[in-house]
VEXDREN-2710 file (C-alpha; in Angstrom, 1 decimal):
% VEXDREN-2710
k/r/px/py/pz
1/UNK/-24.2/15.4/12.4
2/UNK/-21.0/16.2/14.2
3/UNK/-18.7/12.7/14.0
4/UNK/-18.0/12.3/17.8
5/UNK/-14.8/13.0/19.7
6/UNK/-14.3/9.3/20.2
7/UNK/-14.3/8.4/16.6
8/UNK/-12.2/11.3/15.4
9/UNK/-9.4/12.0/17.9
10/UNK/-7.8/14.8/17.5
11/UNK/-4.4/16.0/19.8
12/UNK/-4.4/19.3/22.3
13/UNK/-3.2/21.4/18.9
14/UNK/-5.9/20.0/16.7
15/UNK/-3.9/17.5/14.8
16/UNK/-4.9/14.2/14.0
17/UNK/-4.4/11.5/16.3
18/UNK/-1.7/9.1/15.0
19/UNK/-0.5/10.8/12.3
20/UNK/-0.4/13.9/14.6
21/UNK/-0.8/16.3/11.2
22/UNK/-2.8/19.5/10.6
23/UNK/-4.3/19.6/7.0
24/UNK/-2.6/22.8/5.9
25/UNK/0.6/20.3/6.9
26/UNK/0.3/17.8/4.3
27/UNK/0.0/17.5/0.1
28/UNK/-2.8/16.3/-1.9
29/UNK/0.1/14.3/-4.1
30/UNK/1.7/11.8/-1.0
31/UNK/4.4/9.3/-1.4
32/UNK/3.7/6.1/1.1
33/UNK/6.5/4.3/2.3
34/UNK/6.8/1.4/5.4
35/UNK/10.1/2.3/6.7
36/UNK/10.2/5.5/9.0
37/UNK/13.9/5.3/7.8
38/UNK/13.1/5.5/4.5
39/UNK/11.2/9.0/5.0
40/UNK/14.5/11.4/4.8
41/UNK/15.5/8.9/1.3
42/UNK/12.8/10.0/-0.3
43/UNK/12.8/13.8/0.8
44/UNK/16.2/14.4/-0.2
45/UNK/15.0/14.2/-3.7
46/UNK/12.8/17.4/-2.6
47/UNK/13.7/20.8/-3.9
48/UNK/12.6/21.9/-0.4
49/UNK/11.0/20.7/3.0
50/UNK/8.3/22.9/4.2
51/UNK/7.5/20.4/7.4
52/UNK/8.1/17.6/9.7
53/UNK/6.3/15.7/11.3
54/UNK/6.7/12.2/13.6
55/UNK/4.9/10.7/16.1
56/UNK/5.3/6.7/16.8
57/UNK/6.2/5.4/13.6
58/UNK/4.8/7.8/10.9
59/UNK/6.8/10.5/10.2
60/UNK/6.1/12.7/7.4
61/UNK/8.0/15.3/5.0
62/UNK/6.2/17.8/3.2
63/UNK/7.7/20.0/0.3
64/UNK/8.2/20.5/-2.9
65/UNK/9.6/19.0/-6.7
66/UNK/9.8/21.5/-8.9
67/UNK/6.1/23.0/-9.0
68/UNK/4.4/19.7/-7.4
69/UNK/3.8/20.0/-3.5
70/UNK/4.3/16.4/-2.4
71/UNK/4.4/14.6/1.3
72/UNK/6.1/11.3/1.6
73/UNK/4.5/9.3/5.1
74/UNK/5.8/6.0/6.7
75/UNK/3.1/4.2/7.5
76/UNK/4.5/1.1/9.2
77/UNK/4.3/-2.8/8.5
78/UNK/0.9/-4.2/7.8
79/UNK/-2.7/-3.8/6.8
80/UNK/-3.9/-2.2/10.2
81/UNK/-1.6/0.2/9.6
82/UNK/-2.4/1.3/6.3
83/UNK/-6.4/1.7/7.8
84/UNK/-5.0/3.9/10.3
85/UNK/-3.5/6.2/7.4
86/UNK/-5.7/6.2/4.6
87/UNK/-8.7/6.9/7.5
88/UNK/-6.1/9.8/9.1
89/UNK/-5.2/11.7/5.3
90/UNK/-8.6/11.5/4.3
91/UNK/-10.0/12.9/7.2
92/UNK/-7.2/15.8/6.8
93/UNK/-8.6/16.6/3.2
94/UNK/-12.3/15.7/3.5
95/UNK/-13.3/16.3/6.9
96/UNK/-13.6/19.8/9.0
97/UNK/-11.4/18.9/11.9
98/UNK/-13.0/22.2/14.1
99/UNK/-16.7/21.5/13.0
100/UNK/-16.1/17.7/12.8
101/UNK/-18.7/17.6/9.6
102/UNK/-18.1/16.0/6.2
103/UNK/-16.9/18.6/3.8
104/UNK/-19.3/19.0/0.8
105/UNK/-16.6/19.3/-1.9
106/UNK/-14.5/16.1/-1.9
107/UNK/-10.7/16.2/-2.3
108/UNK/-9.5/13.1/-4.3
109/UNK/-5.7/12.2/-3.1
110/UNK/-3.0/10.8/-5.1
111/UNK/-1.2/7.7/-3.0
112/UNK/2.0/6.1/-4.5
113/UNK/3.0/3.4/-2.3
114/UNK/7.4/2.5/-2.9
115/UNK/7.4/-0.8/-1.2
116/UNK/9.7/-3.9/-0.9
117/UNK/8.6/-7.4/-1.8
118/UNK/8.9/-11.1/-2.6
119/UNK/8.8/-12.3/-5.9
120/UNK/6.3/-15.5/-6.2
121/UNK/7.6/-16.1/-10.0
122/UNK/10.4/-17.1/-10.7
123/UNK/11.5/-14.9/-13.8
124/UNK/10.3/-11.9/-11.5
125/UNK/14.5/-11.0/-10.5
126/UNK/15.8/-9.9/-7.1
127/UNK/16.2/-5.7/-7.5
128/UNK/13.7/-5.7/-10.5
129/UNK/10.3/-3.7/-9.9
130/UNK/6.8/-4.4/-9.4
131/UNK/3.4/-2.7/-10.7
132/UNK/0.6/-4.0/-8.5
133/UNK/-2.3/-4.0/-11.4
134/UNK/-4.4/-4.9/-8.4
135/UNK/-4.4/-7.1/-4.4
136/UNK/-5.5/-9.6/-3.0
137/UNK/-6.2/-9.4/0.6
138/UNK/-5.9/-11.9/2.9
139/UNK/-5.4/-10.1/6.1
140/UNK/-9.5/-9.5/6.4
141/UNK/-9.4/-5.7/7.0
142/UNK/-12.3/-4.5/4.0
143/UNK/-14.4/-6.9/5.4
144/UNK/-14.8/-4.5/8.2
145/UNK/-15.9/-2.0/5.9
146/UNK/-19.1/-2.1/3.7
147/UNK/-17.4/-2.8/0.3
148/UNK/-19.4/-5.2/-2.2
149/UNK/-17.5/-4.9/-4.8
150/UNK/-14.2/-5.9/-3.2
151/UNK/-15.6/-8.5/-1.1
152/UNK/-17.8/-9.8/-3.9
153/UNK/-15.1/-9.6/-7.3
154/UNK/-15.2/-12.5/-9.9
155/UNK/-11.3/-12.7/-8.9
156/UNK/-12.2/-14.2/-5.5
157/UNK/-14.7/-17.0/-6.8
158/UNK/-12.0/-17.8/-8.9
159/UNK/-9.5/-18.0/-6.2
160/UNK/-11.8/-20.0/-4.3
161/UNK/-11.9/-22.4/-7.2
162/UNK/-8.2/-22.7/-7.2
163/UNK/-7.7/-23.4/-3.5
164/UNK/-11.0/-25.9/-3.5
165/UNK/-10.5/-29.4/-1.1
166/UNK/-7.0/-27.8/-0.2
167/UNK/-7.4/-25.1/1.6
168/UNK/-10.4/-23.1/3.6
169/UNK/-9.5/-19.6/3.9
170/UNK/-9.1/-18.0/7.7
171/UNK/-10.6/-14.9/6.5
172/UNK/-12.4/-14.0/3.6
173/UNK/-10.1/-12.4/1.0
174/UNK/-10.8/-9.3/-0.7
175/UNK/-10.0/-8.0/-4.0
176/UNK/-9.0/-4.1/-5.5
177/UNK/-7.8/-2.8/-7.8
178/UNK/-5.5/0.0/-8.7
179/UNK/-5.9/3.1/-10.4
180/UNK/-5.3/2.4/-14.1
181/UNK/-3.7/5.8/-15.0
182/UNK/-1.2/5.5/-12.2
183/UNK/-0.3/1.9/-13.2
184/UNK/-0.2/3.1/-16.8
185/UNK/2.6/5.5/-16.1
186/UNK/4.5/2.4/-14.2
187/UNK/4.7/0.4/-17.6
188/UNK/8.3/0.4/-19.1
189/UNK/10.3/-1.6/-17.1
190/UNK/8.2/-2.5/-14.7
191/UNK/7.0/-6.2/-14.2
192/UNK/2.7/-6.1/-14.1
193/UNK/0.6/-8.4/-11.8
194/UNK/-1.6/-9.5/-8.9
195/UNK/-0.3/-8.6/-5.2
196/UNK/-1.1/-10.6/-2.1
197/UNK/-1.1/-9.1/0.8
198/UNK/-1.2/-11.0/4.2
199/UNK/-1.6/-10.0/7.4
200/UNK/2.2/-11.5/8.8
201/UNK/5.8/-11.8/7.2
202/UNK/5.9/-15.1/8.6
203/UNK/3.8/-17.9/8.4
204/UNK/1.3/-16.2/6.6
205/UNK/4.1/-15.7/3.8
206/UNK/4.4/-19.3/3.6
207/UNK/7.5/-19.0/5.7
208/UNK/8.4/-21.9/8.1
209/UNK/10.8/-21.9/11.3
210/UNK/9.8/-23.3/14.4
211/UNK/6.2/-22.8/14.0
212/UNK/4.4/-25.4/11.6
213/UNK/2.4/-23.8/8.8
214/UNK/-1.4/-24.9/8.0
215/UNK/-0.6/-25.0/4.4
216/UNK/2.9/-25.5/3.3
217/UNK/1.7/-25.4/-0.1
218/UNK/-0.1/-22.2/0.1
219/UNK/2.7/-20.3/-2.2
220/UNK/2.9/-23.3/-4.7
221/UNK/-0.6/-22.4/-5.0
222/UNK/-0.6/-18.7/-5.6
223/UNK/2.1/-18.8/-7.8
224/UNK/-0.5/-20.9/-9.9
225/UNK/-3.5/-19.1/-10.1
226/UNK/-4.4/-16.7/-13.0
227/UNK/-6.9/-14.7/-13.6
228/UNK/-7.6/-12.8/-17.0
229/UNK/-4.5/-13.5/-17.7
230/UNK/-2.5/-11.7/-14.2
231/UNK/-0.8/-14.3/-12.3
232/UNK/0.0/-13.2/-8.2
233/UNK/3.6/-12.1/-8.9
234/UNK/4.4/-11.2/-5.5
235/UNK/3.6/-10.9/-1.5
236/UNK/3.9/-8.6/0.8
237/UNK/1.7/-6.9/3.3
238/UNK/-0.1/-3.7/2.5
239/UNK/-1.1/-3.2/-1.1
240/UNK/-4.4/-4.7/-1.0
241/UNK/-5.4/-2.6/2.1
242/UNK/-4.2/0.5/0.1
243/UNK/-5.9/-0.1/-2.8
244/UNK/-9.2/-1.4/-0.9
245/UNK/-9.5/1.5/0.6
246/UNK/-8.5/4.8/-1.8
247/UNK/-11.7/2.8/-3.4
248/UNK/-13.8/3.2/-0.6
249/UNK/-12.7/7.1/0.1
250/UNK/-12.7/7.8/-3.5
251/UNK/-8.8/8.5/-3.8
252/UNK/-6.5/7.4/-7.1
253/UNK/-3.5/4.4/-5.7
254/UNK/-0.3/2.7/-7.1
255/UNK/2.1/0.5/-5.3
256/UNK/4.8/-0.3/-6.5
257/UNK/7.5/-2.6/-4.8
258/UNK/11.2/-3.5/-5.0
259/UNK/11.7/-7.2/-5.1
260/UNK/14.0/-8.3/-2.3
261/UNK/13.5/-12.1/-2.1
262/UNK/13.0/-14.4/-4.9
263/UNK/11.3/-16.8/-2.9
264/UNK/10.9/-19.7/-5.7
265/UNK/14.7/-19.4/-6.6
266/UNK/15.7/-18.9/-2.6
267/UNK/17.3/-15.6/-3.2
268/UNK/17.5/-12.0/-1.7
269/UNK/19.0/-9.0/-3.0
270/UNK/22.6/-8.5/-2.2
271/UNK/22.9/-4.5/-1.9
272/UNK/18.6/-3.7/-1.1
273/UNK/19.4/0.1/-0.8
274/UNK/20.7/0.8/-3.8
275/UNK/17.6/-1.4/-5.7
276/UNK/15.3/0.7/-3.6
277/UNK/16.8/3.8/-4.3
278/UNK/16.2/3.5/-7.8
279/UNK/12.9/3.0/-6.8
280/UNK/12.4/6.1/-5.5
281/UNK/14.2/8.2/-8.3
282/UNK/12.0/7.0/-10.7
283/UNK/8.7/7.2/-8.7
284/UNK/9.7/11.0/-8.1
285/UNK/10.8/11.6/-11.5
286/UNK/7.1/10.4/-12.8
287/UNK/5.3/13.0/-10.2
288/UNK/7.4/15.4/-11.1
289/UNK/6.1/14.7/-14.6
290/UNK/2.5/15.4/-13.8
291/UNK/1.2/11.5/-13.0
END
């Protein structure tokens, strides 16, 4: 059955809709970043650019490190837009775009997400980097999606357990993991833990200005809870939704994040650049390696 024209919109020169892309345009290996600025920090790593692309807020750079063809994409701030993506670059690898039919022969992508964060421990430092072992969602967006074993993880009982007579949750949280033999190349120097992901910056970070919070001891409480031994060692707002959904399109993620803000210790990085820079050499310097 042909998926209908309302469902995947395509532009007058048969590029996707948002990401406005063709699939010969982007690489199987992609580097995900939030910042449309950040785009061009990445890709001057790249031996070569083959293509650019923008439209709205994603922009995209496709080239080459060494013998590895790689595409680094902004994808924007927040869960809806990382559905918007992870839908879009599997639909460039998996889907016949002039047919509209599901390929037979699935293509399995490789995501690495560079991100920025908070720190929700306190011995997690401002500039030091994050491995996202897995994420929680609170932002709601799998349960949109038929995914059991997000929606249904012992993590989220346990969670529940945690926040019991203190705290109902808006929306249900979700749980994913992500791919162990990305996060296994992340190891050295990398500080390892749970991610939650919420669906604001603001209040639903547990950040208060002129609008009261529900819960002003909603961070106090993550910063507590464990499970097998991971605590939630930071929060921002799109790992979960990555790593939710490469499960559900079959496709290997890692996010790994910068730490801007300590937010137990009240502090934020004094030169974020440079800390994300770093970042990025290193991230490249593992795909060039073969990850």
């Amino acid at each position: 059955m042909n998926i209908q024209a309302s469902e995947l919109i395509l532009n007058p020169d048969g590029s996707i809709y948002h990401l406005h892309l063709r699939p010969e345009e982007v690489a199987p290996v992609i580097i995900t970043v939030g910042d449309q600025d950040r785009v061009p920090l990445v890709s001057r790593y790249f031996d070569r650019i083959e293509h650019r692309a923008q439209k709205r807020e994603f922009v995209t750079h496709t080239g080459w490190i060494g013998n590895t063809r790689i595409s680094v994409i902004s994808t924007g701030i927040g869960p809806d837009n990382i559905d918007i993506v992870m839908n879009e670059l599997d639909a460039l690898f998996n889907i016949d775009l002039e047919t509209r039919q599901v390929k037979k022969q699935h293509t399995a992508l490789t995501l690495v997400r560079i991100g920025t964060a908070g720190s929700l421990q306190p011995e997690i430092p401002v500039d030091g980097f994050v491995v996202s072992s897995a994420g929680i969602g609170m932002d709601g967006l799998l349960q949109f999606y038929q995914a059991p074993a997000q929606q249904q993880h012992p993590a989220l009982e346990a969670l529940r357990q945690h926040f019991a007579g203190v705290w109902e949750f808006p929306v249900a949280p979700y749980f994913a993991a992500a791919d162990p033999v990305l996060a296994g190349a992340f190891e050295q120097g990398f500080y390892t833990g749970i991610t939650a992901t919420n669906p604001g910056f603001y209040g639903p970070q547990g950040r208060q200005l002129r609008a009261a919070v529900r819960l002003p001891k909603y961070l106090d409480l993550l910063q507590q809870f464990e499970f097998e031994n991971q605590r939630v060692v930071n929060l921002e707002m799109e790992t979960a939704a990555l790593y939710g959904l490469a499960r559900l399109l079959g496709h290997r993620a890692l996010s790994v994040s910068t730490i801007l803000a300590n937010r137990p210790l009240g502090q934020f990085s004094t030169d974020p650049a440079r800390a994300v820079d770093i970042l990025i050499q290193q991230v490249l310097e593992k795909i060039a390696g073969g990850i």
